[in-house]
C-alpha positions as CSV (number, residue, x, y, z in Angstrom):
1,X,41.5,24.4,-177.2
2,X,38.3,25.6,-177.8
3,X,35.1,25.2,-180.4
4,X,34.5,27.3,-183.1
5,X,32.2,27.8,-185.9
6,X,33.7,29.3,-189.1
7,X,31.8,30.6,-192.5
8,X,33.4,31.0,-195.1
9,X,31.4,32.9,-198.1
10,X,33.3,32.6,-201.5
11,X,32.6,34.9,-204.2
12,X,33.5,35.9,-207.9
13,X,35.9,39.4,-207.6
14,X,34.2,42.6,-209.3
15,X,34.1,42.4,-212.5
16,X,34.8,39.0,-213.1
17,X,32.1,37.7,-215.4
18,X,29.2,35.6,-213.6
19,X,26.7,33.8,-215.7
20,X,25.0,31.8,-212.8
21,X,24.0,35.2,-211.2
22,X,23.2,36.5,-214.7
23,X,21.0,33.8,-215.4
24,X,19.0,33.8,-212.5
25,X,18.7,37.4,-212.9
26,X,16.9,36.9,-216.3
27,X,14.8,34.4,-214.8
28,X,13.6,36.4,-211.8
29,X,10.8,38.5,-213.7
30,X,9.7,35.5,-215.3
31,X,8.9,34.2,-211.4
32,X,7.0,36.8,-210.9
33,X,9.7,39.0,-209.2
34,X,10.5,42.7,-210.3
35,X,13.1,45.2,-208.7
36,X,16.2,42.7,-208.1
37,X,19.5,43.5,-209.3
38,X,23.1,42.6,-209.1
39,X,22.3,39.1,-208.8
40,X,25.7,37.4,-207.5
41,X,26.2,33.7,-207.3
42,X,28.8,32.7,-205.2
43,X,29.4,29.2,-202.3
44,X,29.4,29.0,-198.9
45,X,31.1,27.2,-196.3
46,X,30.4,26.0,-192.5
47,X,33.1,24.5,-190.7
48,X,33.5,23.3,-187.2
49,X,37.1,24.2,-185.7
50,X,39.2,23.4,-182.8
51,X,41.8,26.0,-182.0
52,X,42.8,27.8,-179.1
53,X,41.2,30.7,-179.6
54,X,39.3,32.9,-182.4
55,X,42.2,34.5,-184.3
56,X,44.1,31.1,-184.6
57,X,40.5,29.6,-185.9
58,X,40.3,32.4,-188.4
59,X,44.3,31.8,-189.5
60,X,43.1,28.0,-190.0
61,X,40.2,28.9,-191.9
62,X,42.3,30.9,-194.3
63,X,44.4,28.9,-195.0
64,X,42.0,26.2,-195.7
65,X,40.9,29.2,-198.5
66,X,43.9,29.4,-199.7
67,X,44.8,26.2,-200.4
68,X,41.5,24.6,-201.0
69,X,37.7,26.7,-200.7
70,X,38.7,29.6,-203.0
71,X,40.6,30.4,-206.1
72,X,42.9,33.5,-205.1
73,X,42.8,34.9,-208.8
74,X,39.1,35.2,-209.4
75,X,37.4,34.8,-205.9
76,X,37.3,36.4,-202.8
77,X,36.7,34.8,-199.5
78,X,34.8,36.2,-195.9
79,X,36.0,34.6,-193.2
80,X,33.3,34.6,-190.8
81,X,33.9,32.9,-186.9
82,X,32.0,32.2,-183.7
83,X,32.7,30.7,-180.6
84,X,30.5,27.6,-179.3
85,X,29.2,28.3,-175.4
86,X,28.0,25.1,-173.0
87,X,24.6,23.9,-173.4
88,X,23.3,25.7,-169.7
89,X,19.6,25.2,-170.5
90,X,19.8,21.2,-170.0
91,X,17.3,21.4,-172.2
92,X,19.3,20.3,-175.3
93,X,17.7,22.5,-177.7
94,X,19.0,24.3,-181.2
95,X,22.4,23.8,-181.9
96,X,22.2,27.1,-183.5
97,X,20.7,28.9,-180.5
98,X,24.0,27.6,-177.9
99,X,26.2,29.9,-180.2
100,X,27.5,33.4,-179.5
101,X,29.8,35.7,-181.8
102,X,32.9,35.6,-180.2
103,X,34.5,38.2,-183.1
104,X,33.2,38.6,-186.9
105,X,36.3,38.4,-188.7
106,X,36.0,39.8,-192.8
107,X,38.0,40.5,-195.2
108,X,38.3,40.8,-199.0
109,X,40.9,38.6,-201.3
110,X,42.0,35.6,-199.1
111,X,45.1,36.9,-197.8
């Protein structure tokens, strides 16, 4: 079995309507920002898996979409996974630093 790290970015299919991106579009001149468009408002996820290897992490994840992160009919989900790699440095450091892509898996509607 192996360590893996899964993202899982849940958003609103085309043309369903979005009023949290919509609103914070509105707002964004009013901050002082110009030129932003196409604001989308949408959740993400970060797991840690055990499975014995990346495509049976990614199956896993999806399902976990499927039955629980993401509403089929009016979200998508990207499945997103790495692999961890051993601490070498001894040196403890950032979690995030001691992780390598092991395969990007995407996709659109959870399958």
């Amino acid at each position: 079995m192996g360590s893996f790290r899964a993202l899982v970015e849940v958003q609103l299919r085309p043309g369903i309507a979005d009023p949290q991106g919509a609103t914070i579009e509105r707002a964004l001149p009013a901050l002082g920002f110009s030129g932003v468009s196409g604001v989308r408002a949408g959740k993400a996820f970060r797991l840690a898996v055990e499975a014995p290897d990346a495509t049976a992490a990614e199956r896993l994840v999806r399902q976990l979409c499927e039955r629980l992160l993401a509403n089929p009919v009016i979200e998508d989900a990207s499945v997103y996974i790495e692999q961890a790699v051993a601490d070498t440095t001894g040196q403890g450091g950032d979690v995030a630093a001691l992780w390598t892509v092991a395969g990007v898996r995407h996709g659109g509607a959870v399958e």
